[in-house]
VMD Tcl script that builds the backbone (N, CA, C; Angstrom):
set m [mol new atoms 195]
animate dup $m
set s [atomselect $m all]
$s set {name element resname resid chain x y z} {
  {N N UNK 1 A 0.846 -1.172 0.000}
  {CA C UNK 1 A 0.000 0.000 0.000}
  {C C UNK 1 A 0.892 1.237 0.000}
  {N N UNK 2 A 0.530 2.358 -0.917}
  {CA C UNK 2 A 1.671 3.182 -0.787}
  {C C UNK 2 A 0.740 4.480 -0.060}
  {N N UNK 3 A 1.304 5.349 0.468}
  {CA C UNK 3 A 0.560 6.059 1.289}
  {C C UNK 3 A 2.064 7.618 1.172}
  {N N UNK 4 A 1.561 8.909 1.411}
  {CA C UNK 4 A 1.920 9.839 1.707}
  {C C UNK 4 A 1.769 10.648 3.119}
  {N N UNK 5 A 2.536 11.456 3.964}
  {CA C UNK 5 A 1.802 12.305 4.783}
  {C C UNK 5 A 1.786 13.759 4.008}
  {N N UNK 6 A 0.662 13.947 4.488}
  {CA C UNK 6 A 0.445 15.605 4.236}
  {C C UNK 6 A 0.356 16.567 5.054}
  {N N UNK 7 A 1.381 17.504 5.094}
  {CA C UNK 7 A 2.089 18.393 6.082}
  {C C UNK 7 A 0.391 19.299 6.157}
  {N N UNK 8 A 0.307 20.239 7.061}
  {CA C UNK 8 A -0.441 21.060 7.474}
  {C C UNK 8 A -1.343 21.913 6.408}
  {N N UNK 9 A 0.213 22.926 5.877}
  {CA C UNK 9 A 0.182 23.883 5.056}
  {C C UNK 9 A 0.564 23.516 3.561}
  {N N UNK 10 A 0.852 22.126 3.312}
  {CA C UNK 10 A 1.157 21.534 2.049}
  {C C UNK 10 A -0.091 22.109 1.307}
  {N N UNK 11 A 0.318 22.494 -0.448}
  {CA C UNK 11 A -0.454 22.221 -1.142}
  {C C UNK 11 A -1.285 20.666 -1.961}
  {N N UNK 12 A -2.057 20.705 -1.706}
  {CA C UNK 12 A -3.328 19.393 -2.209}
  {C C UNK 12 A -2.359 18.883 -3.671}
  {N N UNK 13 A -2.450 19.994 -4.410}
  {CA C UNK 13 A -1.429 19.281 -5.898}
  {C C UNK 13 A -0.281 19.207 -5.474}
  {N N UNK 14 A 0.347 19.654 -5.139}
  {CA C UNK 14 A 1.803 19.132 -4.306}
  {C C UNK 14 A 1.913 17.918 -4.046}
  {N N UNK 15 A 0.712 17.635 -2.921}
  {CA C UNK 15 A 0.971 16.030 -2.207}
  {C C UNK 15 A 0.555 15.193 -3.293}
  {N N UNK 16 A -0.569 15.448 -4.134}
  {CA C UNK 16 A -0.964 14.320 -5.281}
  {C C UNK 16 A 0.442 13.897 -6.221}
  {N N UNK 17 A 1.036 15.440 -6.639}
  {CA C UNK 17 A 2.534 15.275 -7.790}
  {C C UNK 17 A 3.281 14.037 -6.859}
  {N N UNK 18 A 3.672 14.239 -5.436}
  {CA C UNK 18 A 4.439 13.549 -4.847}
  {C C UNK 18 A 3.618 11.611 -4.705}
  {N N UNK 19 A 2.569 11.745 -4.869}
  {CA C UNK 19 A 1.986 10.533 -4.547}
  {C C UNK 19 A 1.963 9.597 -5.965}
  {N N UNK 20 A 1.270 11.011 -7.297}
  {CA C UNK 20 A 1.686 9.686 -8.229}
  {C C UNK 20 A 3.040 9.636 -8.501}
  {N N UNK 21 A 4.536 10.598 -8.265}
  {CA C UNK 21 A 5.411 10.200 -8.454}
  {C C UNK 21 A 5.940 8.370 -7.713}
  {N N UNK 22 A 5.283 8.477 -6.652}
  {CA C UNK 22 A 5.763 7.501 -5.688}
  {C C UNK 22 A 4.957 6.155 -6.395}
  {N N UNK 23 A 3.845 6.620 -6.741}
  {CA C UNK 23 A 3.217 5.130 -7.351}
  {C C UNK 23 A 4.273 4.807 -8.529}
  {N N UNK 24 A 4.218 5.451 -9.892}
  {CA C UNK 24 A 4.739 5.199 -10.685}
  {C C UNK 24 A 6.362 4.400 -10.507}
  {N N UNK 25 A 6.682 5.195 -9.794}
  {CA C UNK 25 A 8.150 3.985 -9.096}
  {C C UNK 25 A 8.065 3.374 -8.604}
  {N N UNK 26 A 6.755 2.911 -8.101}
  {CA C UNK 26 A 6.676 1.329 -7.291}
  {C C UNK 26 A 6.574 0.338 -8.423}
  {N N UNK 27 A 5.806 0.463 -9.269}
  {CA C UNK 27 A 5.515 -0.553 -10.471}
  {C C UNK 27 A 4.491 -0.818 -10.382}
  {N N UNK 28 A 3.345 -0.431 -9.715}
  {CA C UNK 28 A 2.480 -1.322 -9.214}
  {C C UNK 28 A 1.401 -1.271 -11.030}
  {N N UNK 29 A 1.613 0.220 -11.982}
  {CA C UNK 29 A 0.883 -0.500 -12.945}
  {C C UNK 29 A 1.382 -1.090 -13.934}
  {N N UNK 30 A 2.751 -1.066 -14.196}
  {CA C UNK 30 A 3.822 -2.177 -14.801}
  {C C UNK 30 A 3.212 -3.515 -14.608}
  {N N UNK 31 A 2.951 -3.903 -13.196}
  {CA C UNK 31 A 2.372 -5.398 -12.843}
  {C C UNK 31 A 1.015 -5.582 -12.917}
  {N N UNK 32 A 0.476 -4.809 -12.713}
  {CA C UNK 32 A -1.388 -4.517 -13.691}
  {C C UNK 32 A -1.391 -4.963 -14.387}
  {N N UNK 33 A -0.451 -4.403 -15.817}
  {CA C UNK 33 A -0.803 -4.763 -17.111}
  {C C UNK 33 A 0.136 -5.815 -17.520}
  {N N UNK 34 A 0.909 -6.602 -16.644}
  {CA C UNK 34 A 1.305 -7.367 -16.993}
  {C C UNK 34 A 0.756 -8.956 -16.883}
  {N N UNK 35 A -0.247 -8.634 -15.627}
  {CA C UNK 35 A -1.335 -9.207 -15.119}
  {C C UNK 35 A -2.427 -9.742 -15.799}
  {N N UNK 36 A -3.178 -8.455 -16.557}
  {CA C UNK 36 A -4.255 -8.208 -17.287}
  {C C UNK 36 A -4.298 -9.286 -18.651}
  {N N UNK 37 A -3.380 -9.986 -19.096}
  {CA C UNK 37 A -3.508 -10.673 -20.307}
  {C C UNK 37 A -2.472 -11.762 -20.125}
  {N N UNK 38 A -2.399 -13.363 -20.542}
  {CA C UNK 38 A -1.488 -14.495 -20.642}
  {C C UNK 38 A -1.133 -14.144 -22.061}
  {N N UNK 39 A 0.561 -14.439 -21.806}
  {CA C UNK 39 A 1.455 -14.448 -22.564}
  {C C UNK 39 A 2.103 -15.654 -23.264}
  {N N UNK 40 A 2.066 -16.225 -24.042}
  {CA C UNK 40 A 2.727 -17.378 -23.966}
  {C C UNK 40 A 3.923 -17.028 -23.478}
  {N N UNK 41 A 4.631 -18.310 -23.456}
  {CA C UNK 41 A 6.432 -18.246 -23.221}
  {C C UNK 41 A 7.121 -18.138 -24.208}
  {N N UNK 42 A 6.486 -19.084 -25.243}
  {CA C UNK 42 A 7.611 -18.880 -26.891}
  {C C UNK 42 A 7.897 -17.193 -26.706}
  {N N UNK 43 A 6.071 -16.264 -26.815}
  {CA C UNK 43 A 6.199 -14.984 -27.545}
  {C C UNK 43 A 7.013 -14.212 -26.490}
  {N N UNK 44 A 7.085 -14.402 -25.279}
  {CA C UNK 44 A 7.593 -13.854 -24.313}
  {C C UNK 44 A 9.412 -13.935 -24.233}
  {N N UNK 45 A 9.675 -14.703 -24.826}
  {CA C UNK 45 A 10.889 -15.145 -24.969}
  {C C UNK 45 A 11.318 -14.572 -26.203}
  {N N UNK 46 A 10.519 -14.098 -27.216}
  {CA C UNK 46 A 10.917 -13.530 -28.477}
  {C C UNK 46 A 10.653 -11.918 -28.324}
  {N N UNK 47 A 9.872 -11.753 -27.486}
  {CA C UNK 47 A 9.570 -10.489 -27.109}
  {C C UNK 47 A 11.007 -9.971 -26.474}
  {N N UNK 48 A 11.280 -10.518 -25.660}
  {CA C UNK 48 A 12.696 -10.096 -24.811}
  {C C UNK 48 A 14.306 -10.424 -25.616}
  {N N UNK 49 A 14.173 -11.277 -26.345}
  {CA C UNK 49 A 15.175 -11.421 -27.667}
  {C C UNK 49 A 15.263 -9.745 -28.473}
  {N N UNK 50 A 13.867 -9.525 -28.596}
  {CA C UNK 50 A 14.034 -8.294 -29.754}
  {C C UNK 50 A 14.381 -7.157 -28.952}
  {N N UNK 51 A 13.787 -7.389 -27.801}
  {CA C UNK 51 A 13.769 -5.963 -26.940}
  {C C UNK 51 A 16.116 -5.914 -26.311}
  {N N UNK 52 A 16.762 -7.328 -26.512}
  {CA C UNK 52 A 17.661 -6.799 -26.203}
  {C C UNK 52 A 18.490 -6.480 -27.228}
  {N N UNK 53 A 17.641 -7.012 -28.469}
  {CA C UNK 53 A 18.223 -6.561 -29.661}
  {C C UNK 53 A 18.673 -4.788 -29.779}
  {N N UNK 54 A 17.321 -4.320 -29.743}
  {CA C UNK 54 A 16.972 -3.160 -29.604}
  {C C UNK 54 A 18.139 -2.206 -28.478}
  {N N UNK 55 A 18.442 -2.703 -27.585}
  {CA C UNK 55 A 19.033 -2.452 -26.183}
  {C C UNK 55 A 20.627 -2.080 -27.382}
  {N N UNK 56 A 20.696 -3.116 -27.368}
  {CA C UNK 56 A 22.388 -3.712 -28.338}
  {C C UNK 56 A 22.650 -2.537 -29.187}
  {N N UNK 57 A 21.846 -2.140 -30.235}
  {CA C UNK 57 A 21.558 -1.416 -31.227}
  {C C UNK 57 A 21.870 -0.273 -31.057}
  {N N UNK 58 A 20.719 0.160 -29.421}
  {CA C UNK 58 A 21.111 1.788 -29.295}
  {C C UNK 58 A 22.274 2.050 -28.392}
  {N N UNK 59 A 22.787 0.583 -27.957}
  {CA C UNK 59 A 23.936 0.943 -27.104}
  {C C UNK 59 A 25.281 1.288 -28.057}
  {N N UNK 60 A 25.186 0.797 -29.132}
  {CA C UNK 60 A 26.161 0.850 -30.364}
  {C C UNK 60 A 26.051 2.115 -30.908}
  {N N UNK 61 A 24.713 2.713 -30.995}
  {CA C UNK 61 A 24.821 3.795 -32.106}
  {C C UNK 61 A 25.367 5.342 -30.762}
  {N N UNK 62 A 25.335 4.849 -29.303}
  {CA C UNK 62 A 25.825 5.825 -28.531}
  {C C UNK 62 A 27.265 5.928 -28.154}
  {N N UNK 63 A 27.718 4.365 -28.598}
  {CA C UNK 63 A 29.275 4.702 -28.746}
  {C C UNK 63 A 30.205 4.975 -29.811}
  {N N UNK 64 A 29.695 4.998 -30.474}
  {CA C UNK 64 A 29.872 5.474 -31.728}
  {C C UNK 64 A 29.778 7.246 -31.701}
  {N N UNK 65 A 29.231 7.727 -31.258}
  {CA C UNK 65 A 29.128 8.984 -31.857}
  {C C UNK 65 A 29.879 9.372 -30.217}
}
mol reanalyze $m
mol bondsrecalc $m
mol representation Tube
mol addrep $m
C-alpha cells in the first residue's frame, strides 16, 4: 500500500505530484498490465530477444558517436 503524509500547510497538488510520483516507481501499474492478459512463453521469450536486440543497437549507435 503506498501512502503519503500531508504536512499542514502543504499544497493538495503538491501532495498528489508527490503521490503519483511515488506510485509510478513502485511498479504497481507495470504489474497490472502485466497481469491483465497471458502471454505465452515462446512470444515472451521472443519479445525479450528483440527488446535486447533493440538495447544492443542503441547501445552501439551511442558509442559510436
Amino acid at each position: 500500500m503506498i501512502g503519503i503524509n500531508v504536512n499542514e500547510n502543504e499544497n493538495i497538488d503538491r501532495a498528489l505530484k508527490r503521490f503519483k510520483k511515488k506510485y509510478e516507481r513502485s511498479g504497481i501499474l507495470k504489474e497490472y498490465k502485466k497481469r491483465t492478459y497471458f502471454v505465452k512463453p515462446s512470444i515472451e521469450n521472443r519479445m525479450s530477444r528483440l527488446k535486447a536486440k533493440r538495447r544492443a543497437a542503441k547501445d552501439s549507435v551511442r558509442t559510436r558517436n
